[in-house]
N, C-alpha and C positions, 0 to 999 in steps of 0.2 A: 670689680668688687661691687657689690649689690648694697644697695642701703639699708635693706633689712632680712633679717633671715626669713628664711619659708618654712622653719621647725623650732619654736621657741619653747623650751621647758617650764612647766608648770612647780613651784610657784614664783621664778623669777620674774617673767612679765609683769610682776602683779609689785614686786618690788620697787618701780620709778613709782607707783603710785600712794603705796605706802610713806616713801621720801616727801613725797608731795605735801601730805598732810601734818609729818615731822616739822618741816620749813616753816609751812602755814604759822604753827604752836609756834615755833621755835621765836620765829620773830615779832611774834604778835608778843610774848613774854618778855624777850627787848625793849619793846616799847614800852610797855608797863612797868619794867624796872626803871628804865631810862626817864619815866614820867614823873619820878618821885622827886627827880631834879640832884639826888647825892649818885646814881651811880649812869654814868654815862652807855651811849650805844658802843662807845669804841671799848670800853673796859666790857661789856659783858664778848667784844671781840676778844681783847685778850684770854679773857676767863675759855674762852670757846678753843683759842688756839693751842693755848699750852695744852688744852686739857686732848686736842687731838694728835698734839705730840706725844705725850706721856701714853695714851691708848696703842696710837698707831705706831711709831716709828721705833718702839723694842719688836716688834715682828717679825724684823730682818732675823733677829738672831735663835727665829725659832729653826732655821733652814738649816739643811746639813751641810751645801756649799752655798761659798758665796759666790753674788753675782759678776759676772763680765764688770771690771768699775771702768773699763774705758768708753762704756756705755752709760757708764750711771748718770750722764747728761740729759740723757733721754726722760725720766723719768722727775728729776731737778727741776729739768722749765716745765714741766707741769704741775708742778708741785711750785713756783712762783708766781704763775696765771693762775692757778688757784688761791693764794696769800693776796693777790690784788684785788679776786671776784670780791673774799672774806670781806678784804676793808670795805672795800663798796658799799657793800651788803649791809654790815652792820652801820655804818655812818648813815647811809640812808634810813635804815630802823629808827637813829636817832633823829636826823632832822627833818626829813622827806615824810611822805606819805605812805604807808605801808600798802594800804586799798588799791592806791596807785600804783606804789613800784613794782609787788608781785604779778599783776596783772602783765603788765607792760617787758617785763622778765622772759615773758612766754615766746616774745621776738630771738631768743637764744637759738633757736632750732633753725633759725634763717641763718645766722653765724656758724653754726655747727655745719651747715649742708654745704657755705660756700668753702670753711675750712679742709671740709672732707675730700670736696671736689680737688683741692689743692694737693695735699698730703698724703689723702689715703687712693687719690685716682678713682675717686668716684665718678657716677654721671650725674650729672647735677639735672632733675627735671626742668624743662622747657615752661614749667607753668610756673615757674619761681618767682617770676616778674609781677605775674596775677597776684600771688601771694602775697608777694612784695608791697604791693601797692594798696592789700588788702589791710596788713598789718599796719601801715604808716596811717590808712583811716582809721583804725581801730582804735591807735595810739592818739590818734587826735580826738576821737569822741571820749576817751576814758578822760581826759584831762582840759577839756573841754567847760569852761565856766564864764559869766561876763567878765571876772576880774582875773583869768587862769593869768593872761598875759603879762597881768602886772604883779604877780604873786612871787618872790623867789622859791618858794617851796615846790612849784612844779618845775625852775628851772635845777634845780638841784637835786630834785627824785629823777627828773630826765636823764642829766649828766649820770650820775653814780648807777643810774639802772641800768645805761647800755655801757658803761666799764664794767659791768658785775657782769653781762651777758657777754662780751668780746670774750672777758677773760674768762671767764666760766668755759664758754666753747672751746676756744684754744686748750686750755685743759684736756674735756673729754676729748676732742680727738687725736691730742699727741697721747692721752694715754690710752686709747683703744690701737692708735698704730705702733706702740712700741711693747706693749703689753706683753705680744708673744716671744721677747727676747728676757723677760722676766719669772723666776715662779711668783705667784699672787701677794704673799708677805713679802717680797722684796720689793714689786713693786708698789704696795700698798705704804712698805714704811720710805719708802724710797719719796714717793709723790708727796710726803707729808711733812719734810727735812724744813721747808720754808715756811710752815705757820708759824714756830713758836720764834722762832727769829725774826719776820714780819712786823712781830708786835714789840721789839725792843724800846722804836719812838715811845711807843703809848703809855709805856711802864708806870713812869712817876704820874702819870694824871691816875693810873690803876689803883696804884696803892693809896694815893690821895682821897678817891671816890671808895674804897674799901674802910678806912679808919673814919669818915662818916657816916655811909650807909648803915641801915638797920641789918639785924639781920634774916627779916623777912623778905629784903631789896635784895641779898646777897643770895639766898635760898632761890628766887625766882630768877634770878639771873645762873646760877649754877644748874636750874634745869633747862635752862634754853639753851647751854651751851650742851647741855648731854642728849638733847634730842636733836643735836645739827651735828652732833657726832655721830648718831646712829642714822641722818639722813648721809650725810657722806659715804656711810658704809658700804650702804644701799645702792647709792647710785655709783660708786665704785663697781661695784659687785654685777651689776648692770651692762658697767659702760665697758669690763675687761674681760666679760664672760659673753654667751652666746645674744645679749639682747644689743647690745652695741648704743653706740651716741645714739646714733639718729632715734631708730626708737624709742629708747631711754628718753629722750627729751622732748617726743610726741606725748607722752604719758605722762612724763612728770609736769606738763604745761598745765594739768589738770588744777595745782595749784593755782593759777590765775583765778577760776571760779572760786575755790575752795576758802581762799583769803578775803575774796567778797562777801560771800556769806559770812563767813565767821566772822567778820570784822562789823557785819551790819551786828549781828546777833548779841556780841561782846559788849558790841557797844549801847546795846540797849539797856546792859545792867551795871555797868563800868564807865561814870561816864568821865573819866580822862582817856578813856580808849573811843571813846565816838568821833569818827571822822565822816561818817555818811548819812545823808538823811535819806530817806526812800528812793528820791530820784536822784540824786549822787550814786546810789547802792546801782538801780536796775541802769544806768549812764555805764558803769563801768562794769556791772556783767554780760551788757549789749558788747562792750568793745573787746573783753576778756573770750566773749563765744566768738569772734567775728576773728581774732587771733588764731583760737582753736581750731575754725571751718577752715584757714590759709595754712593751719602745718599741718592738717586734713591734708588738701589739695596738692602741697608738694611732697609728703611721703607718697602718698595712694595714688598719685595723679591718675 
């Protein structure tokens, strides 16, 4: 099996990248809700989960049969590797560094190529290692400061980032290898059965942070959670139809830049959103392209 197709339809390709820029908003609006100090990064998680349960998992029953259920395994643990990426994700939003985590995110596509090689019987390229080692500088200059070492904020955006990328990967590739045992609404509402369950812990801090918040905090948090529903759709749609993981997550890497900018720019006029000053900003777009040119080198080798 090939890691990428040689005939990809037009305008799917173009769909990881669109998701890319969904994310970017999506979490940048997290934080800004979660800045206000009454609504947390794990409630605008909840807010995000239910809400892609209640979208996604009525879907099954647009089907005229239903699926194989002694397969429905198949499609469950990806649908749990993704409810773990979600927490990551959003916790990080709250405590970690956004500038930082999305960038360092883009290490996902190394997870994805070793997973693939496992699962789907890929050939894993010979220049992975190049990559490999390219990525681990890359991640070291993004995070890179005299006091990084003694800061918990990078130990904590590190941790939740590469649990949001294992699990994220593990994800796309059990769902691009079990995909074709599915029609697409089964397994779209099928992968989705674990968000709103997920967030059962977070409940009572949710409704606690709701009976305070404004409802400007609740407004900005209800649309971060609806544009990382329409980034999931996307890169569903992606990762189960002809553009598959690997590509999907060359593309959608595009994010790393996309969050630096934005977050330089946001924070120019926002400032509980300023996390970078010039050279912070072009530190961690050096390390965000230097990411890019490594999952360059092992899709295209």
């Amino acid at each position: 099996m090939f890691l990428l197709s040689s005939t990809l339809p037009f305008p799917d390709i173009l769909f990881p990248i669109f998701a890319a820029g969904l994310y970017c908003v999506s979490i940048m609006l997290a934080k800004y809700a979660s800045r206000s100090g009454t609504f947390s990064g794990t409630s605008v998680l909840v807010m995000n989960n239910i809400l892609s349960g209640l979208v996604f998992i009525p879907t099954i029953f647009f089907e005229e049969t239903m699926p194989n259920w002694s397969l429905v395994w198949q499609p469950l643990s990806a649908s749990c590797f993704c409810a773990i990426g979600n927490i990551a994700t959003f916790v990080c939003a709250e405590r970690g560094e956004v500038s930082l985590m999305t960038p360092i995110m883009g290490i996902k596509i190394m997870f994805v190529i070793l997973f693939a090689r496992i699962l789907l019987d890929t050939n894993m390229p010979h220049t992975i290692t190049i990559a490999g080692a390219i990525c681990c500088l890359a991640v070291f200059i993004m995070g890179w400061s005299k006091n990084s070492l003694r800061t918990k904020k990078l130990g904590i955006t590190l941790l939740l980032s590469f649990t949001a990328c294992i699990s994220y990967a593990m994800c796309d590739v059990i769902m691009q290898k079990y995909a074709p045992n599915f029609s697409r609404n089964a397994m779209l509402s099928l992968t989705s059965v674990a968000m709103p369950l997920s967030i059962i812990p977070f409940l009572p801090r949710f409704f606690k942070d709701v009976s305070h918040s404004s409802k400007a905090t609740l407004a900005i948090s209800g649309m971060s959670a609806g544009l990382m529903i329409m980034e999931m759709y996307l890169m569903f749609l992606s990762i189960v139809g002809e553009v598959g993981a690997a590509l999907c997550n060359i593309l959608y890497n595009t994010r790393g830049i996309m969050s630096v900018v934005l977050m330089f720019v946001v924070g120019k006029f926002v400032v509980d959103m300023k996390e970078l000053s010039k050279a912070s900003a072009l530190q961690r777009i050096v390390g965000a392209t230097m990411i890019l040119i490594a999952v360059i080198i092992v899709i295209y080798k």
